[in-house]
N, C-alpha and C positions, 0 to 999 in steps of 0.2 A: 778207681773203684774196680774192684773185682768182677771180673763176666765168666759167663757161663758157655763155653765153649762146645760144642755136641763133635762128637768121634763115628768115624764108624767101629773101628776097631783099634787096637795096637800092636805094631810089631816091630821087632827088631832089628836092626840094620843088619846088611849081607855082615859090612863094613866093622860090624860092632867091637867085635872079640878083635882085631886088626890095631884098631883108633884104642881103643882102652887099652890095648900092651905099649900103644905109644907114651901113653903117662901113666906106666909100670901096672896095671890092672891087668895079671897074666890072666889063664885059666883058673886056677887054683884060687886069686884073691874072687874072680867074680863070682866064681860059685861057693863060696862062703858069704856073699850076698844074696844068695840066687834067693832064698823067700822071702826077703825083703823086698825084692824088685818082681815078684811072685807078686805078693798083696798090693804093690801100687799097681801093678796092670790088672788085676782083679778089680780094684778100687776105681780104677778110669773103664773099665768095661763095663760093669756093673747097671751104671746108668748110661753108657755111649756119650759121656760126658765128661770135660775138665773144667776145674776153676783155675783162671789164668788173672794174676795180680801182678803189681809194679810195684817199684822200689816205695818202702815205706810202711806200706799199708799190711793189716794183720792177716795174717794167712792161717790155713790150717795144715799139716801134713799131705802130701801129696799134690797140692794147687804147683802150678808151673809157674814159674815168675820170667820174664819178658828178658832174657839177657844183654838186648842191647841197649836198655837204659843204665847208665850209670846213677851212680845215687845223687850225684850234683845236677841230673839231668840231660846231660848230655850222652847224645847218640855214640855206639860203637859202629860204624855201619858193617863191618866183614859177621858181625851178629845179627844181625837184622833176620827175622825167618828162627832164634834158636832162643827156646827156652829152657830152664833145668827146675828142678827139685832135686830137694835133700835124698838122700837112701832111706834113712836113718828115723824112724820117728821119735825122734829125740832131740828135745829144744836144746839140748847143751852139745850134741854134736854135727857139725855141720859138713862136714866131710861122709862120705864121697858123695859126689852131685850126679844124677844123671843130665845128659844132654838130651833134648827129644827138639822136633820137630812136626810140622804136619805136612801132609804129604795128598793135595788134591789125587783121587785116582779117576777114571773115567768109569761110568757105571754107579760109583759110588755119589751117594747126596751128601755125605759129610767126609771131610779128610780124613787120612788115616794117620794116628799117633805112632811115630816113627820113633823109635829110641834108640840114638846114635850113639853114644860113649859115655862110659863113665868116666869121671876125672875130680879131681881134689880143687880147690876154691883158688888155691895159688896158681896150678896152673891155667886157669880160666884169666882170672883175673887179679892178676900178679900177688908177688909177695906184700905183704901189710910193709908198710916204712917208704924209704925214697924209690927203691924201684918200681914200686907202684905210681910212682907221677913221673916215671920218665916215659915222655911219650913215645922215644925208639924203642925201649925193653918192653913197649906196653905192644907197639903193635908188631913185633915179632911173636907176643904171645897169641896176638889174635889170628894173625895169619895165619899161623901155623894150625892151629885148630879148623878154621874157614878151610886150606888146603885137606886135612883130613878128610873132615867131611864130604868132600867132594872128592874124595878118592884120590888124592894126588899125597903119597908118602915120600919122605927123604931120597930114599936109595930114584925114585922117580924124577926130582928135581936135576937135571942135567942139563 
Protein backbone atom coordinates (compact mmCIF):
# COMPACT_ATOMS: atom_id res chain seq x y z
CA UNK A 1 0.00 0.00 0.00
CA UNK A 2 1.12 3.31 -0.79
CA UNK A 3 2.42 5.76 2.28
CA UNK A 4 2.79 9.00 2.68
CA UNK A 5 6.26 10.03 3.11
CA UNK A 6 6.95 13.95 4.74
CA UNK A 7 10.40 15.85 3.22
CA UNK A 8 11.89 18.68 4.52
CA UNK A 9 12.99 19.86 1.30
CA UNK A 10 14.68 18.48 -2.04
CA UNK A 11 17.97 18.84 -3.46
CA UNK A 12 20.23 17.66 -5.71
CA UNK A 13 23.23 15.68 -5.61
CA UNK A 14 26.94 17.46 -5.66
CA UNK A 15 27.29 13.86 -7.63
CA UNK A 16 24.44 14.37 -10.00
CA UNK A 17 25.41 15.87 -13.43
CA UNK A 18 28.92 13.32 -12.79
CA UNK A 19 26.59 9.86 -12.25
CA UNK A 20 24.08 10.86 -15.13
CA UNK A 21 27.05 11.36 -17.84
CA UNK A 22 27.91 7.94 -16.60
CA UNK A 23 24.70 6.46 -18.48
CA UNK A 24 25.16 9.21 -21.38
CA UNK A 25 22.80 12.00 -19.53
CA UNK A 26 25.32 14.91 -20.60
CA UNK A 27 24.57 18.56 -19.81
CA UNK A 28 22.69 19.26 -22.79
CA UNK A 29 20.21 15.94 -22.45
CA UNK A 30 19.48 17.04 -18.78
CA UNK A 31 18.53 20.34 -19.46
CA UNK A 32 16.18 19.50 -22.07
CA UNK A 33 14.57 17.93 -18.92
CA UNK A 34 15.19 20.54 -16.61
CA UNK A 35 11.04 21.43 -16.27
CA UNK A 36 10.15 18.31 -16.03
CA UNK A 37 12.31 17.60 -13.10
CA UNK A 38 11.36 21.51 -12.27
CA UNK A 39 7.50 20.37 -11.70
CA UNK A 40 8.42 16.99 -9.80
CA UNK A 41 10.46 18.99 -7.09
CA UNK A 42 7.73 21.65 -7.03
CA UNK A 43 5.36 18.79 -6.83
CA UNK A 44 7.26 17.01 -3.63
CA UNK A 45 7.86 20.50 -2.12
CA UNK A 46 4.64 21.79 -2.33
CA UNK A 47 3.23 19.74 0.49
CA UNK A 48 6.99 18.59 2.17
CA UNK A 49 5.58 15.40 1.05
CA UNK A 50 6.03 12.04 -1.21
CA UNK A 51 3.96 9.10 -1.96
CA UNK A 52 6.23 6.19 -1.92
CA UNK A 53 4.65 2.65 -3.65
CA UNK A 54 5.90 -0.89 -4.46
CA UNK A 55 5.99 -3.17 -7.22
CA UNK A 56 2.29 -3.53 -8.55
CA UNK A 57 0.36 -1.26 -7.01
CA UNK A 58 -1.30 1.94 -8.96
CA UNK A 59 0.69 5.03 -8.74
CA UNK A 60 0.17 8.46 -9.91
CA UNK A 61 3.04 10.74 -11.50
CA UNK A 62 5.66 11.60 -9.34
CA UNK A 63 5.07 8.80 -6.35
CA UNK A 64 8.66 7.08 -5.85
CA UNK A 65 8.62 3.44 -6.09
CA UNK A 66 10.92 1.31 -3.63
CA UNK A 67 13.89 0.12 -6.26
CA UNK A 68 15.03 -2.74 -4.31
CA UNK A 69 12.00 -4.81 -4.61
CA UNK A 70 11.81 -6.78 -7.60
CA UNK A 71 8.54 -7.52 -9.23
CA UNK A 72 8.89 -11.47 -8.18
CA UNK A 73 9.57 -9.91 -4.80
CA UNK A 74 12.73 -10.44 -4.17
CA UNK A 75 15.17 -8.01 -2.54
CA UNK A 76 18.09 -6.09 -4.59
CA UNK A 77 20.15 -5.41 -1.56
CA UNK A 78 23.14 -2.84 -3.10
CA UNK A 79 19.33 -0.90 -3.68
CA UNK A 80 18.11 -0.77 -0.50
CA UNK A 81 17.94 3.25 0.59
CA UNK A 82 17.12 4.02 -3.56
CA UNK A 83 13.91 5.00 -5.02
CA UNK A 84 13.04 6.49 -8.81
CA UNK A 85 10.24 7.91 -10.65
CA UNK A 86 9.53 8.42 -14.28
CA UNK A 87 10.64 12.04 -15.70
CA UNK A 88 7.95 11.97 -17.97
CA UNK A 89 4.29 12.28 -17.12
CA UNK A 90 3.45 10.15 -19.67
CA UNK A 91 1.88 6.53 -19.06
CA UNK A 92 3.35 5.30 -22.41
CA UNK A 93 6.91 6.57 -21.67
CA UNK A 94 8.86 5.27 -19.07
CA UNK A 95 12.27 6.36 -19.61
CA UNK A 96 14.26 8.43 -18.16
CA UNK A 97 13.84 7.64 -14.41
CA UNK A 98 15.22 9.69 -11.66
CA UNK A 99 17.09 8.06 -8.76
CA UNK A 100 16.44 9.94 -5.28
CA UNK A 101 17.03 9.07 -1.98
CA UNK A 102 16.51 10.48 1.62
CA UNK A 103 18.90 11.83 3.29
CA UNK A 104 18.38 12.17 7.47
CA UNK A 105 20.24 15.82 8.19
CA UNK A 106 20.77 16.87 11.74
CA UNK A 107 18.44 19.91 12.66
CA UNK A 108 16.11 18.75 10.37
CA UNK A 109 12.59 16.70 11.52
CA UNK A 110 12.10 15.10 8.18
CA UNK A 111 14.84 13.90 5.70
CA UNK A 112 15.78 15.62 2.78
CA UNK A 113 14.84 14.35 -0.94
CA UNK A 114 18.10 13.89 -2.48
CA UNK A 115 18.08 13.42 -6.35
CA UNK A 116 20.95 11.34 -7.40
CA UNK A 117 20.91 10.59 -11.20
CA UNK A 118 19.01 10.15 -13.89
CA UNK A 119 19.28 6.87 -15.92
CA UNK A 120 17.12 4.82 -18.58
CA UNK A 121 15.24 1.49 -17.03
CA UNK A 122 17.83 -0.75 -18.78
CA UNK A 123 20.53 0.48 -17.15
CA UNK A 124 18.82 0.14 -13.66
CA UNK A 125 17.53 -2.92 -14.22
CA UNK A 126 18.90 -4.60 -17.07
CA UNK A 127 17.93 -5.22 -20.69
CA UNK A 128 14.15 -6.98 -21.07
CA UNK A 129 15.16 -10.90 -22.42
CA UNK A 130 17.94 -13.30 -20.86
CA UNK A 131 20.23 -10.80 -19.78
CA UNK A 132 17.91 -9.62 -17.43
CA UNK A 133 17.90 -13.13 -15.38
CA UNK A 134 21.46 -13.45 -15.57
CA UNK A 135 22.37 -12.90 -12.14
CA UNK A 136 26.39 -11.99 -13.04
CA UNK A 137 25.10 -9.22 -15.73
CA UNK A 138 22.41 -8.29 -13.10
CA UNK A 139 24.76 -7.46 -10.34
CA UNK A 140 27.39 -5.64 -12.27
CA UNK A 141 24.39 -3.58 -13.20
CA UNK A 142 23.69 -2.84 -9.66
CA UNK A 143 27.13 -2.45 -8.38
CA UNK A 144 28.00 -0.25 -10.53
CA UNK A 145 25.27 2.26 -9.87
CA UNK A 146 25.54 1.38 -5.66
CA UNK A 147 29.51 2.48 -6.45
CA UNK A 148 28.25 5.86 -8.30
CA UNK A 149 26.30 6.73 -5.74
CA UNK A 150 28.60 6.65 -3.32
CA UNK A 151 31.07 8.55 -5.32
CA UNK A 152 33.39 5.79 -6.33
CA UNK A 153 33.68 6.19 -10.51
CA UNK A 154 35.71 3.91 -13.01
CA UNK A 155 38.88 5.82 -13.48
CA UNK A 156 38.71 5.50 -9.11
CA UNK A 157 38.41 1.79 -9.21
CA UNK A 158 42.44 0.79 -8.96
Amino acid sequence: MARRKKISHVETSALFRAISAEYGFDNEVVLSYFQDIDELQQLWETNNEVWVYSQGEKHQHGWLKESHLKGDGSLVPLYIGLHHTRVLDDKDEHDPLLVVSFEEREGLEHPVLLILTMIDHSDMFGEKGAAKHNTQQMHLIHKKLDCLVNGIFPADES
